[in-house]
N, C-alpha and C positions, 0 to 999 in steps of 0.2 A: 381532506388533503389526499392525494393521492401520489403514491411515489410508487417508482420501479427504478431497480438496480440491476446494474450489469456485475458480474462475476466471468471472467473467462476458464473453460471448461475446467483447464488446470490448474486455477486458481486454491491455492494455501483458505480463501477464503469461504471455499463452497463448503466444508465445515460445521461451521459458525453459522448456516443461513437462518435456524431456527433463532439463534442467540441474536441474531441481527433482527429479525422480525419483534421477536419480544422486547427488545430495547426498543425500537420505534412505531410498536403497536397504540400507543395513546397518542402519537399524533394523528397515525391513520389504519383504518380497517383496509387499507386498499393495497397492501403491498405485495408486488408482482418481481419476479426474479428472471433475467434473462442470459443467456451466454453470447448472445453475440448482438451489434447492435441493430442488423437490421431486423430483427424482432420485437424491434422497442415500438409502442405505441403512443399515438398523438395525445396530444392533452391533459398529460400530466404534469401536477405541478412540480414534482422533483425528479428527476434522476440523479439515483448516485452511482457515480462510475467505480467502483470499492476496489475493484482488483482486475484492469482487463488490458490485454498484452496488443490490442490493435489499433490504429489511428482510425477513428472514430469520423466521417463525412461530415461536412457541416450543416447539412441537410436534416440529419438526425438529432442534428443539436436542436433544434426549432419543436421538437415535438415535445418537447418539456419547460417550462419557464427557466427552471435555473438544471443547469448539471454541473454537480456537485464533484468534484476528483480530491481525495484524500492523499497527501502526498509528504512521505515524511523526510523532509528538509528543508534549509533553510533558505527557500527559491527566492532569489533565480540562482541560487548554485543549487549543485547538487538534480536538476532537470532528468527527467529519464527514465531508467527501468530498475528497479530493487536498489532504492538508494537507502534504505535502513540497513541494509544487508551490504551492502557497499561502507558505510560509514564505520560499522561493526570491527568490520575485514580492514580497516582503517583507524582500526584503536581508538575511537570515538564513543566517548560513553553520556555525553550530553547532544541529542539528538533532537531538531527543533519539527515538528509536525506541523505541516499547513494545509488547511482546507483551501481551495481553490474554485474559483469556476471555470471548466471545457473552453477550451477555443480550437481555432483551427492550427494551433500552432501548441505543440507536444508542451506542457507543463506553463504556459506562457498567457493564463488568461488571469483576471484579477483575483488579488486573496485578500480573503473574508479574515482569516484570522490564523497565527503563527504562536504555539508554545513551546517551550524547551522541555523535552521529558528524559529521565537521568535512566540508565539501561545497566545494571550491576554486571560486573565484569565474569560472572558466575552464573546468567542466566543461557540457559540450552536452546533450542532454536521453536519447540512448542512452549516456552514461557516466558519467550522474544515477542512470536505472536501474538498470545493473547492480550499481553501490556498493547500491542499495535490496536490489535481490532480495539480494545476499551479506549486508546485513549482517541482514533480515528473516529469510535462513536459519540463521543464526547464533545464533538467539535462537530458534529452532522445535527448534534440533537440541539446546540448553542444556537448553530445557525437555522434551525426547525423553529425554535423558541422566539427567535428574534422576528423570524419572519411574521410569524403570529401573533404576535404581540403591536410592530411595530406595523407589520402590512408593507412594510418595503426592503428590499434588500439592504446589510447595512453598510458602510462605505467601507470600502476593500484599504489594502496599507500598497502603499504605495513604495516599491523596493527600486531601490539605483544600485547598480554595481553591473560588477561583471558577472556573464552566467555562466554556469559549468553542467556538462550533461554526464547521465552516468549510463553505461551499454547495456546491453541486452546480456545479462549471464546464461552462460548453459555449463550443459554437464561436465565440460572439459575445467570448469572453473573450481570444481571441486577436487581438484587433484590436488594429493598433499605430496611434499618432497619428499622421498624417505631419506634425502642428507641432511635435514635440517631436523629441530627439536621438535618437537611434540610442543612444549609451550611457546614456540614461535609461531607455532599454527595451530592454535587452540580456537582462534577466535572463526578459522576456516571452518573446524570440526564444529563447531558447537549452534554453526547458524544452515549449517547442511540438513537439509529437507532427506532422512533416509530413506523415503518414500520414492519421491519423484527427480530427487537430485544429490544423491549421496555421496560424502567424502569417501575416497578413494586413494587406493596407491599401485604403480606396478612395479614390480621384482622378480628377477627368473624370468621373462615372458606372460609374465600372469597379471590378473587384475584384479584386486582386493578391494570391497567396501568394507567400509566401516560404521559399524552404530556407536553412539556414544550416549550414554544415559547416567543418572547422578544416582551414590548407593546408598 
């Protein structure tokens, strides 16, 4: 079997690439990693699209049998950009994870399979991730499994309701208030990426990050 995955440059997920390899090294010797899609190559059997911030052609879709998009909610709500991180910021501590497959239409093609995973109201934003990437792997290696076994895709669930999309966050989203508590924005401070998108505040004129770590 051969699979390649897309990560975008800035992706939370490039990481983990070794961790993601060794999880799905007994399905395939063949795994290739790409940042953007028009580098993706024809005729493989999977692409997984793990973490990647652009609207993907439908042209590219074709070079793979199935593309895989891991996407943690419970779609069709929830549609869009950093909806764990969104639901968090949302005082949401049962978070439902769906594997999906790519379409031409942002979060809107069939899903393989939907679980609810419980997120403790105490976890920091590197041990937010890692629960993501395990239980994201979990549901790639089911539908890896299925496929090999059964030889066919298995039948997607079929969702009615109304859908809800979630925006594109950036850096101005990590601004904390400095009139409000500290424990009313905990859940802001503790899913901020200090790296690439750090909680923040200004006062006097100035602008202050902030790290947060458990002692």
């Amino acid at each position: 079997m051969k699979i390649q995955i897309l990560i975008s440059k800035g992706s939370w997920a490039n990481k983990y690439k070794e961790k993601i390899t060794r999880s799905l090294k007994k399905f395939s010797d063949n795994i290739i990693f790409f940042d953007d899609h028009k580098k993706l190559k024809k005729g493989f059997d999977i692409n997984i699209i793990f973490s990647y911030f652009s609207k993907i052609p439908k042209k590219y879709l074709f070079y793979s049998k199935n593309n895989l998009v891991p996407h943690e909610s419970q779609l069709p709500k929830g549609k869009g950009m950093s909806p764990l991180t969104w639901q968090i910021i949302e005082k949401k501590n049962k978070i439902y994870f769906s594997l999906i497959e790519a379409s031409k239409k942002i979060d809107g093609g069939s899903i393989y399979y939907q679980k609810p995973v419980k997120f403790k109201k105490d976890l920091l934003f590197q041990e937010i991730k890692e629960i993501q990437l395990l239980e994201n792997l979990k549901l790639i290696k089911k539908f890896i499994i299925h496929l090999k076994n059964k030889k066919e895709i298995p039948c997607f669930i079929k969702k009615n309701g109304t859908g809800s999309f979630y925006r594109k966050r950036t850096p101005l989203d990590s601004e904390l208030n400095i009139n409000r508590s500290l424990k009313s924005q905990f859940n802001l401070l503790r899913i901020s990426d200090y790296n690439n998108y750090p909680a923040f505040f200004k006062i006097f004129g100035k602008k202050y990050k902030i790290k947060i770590s458990r002692l």
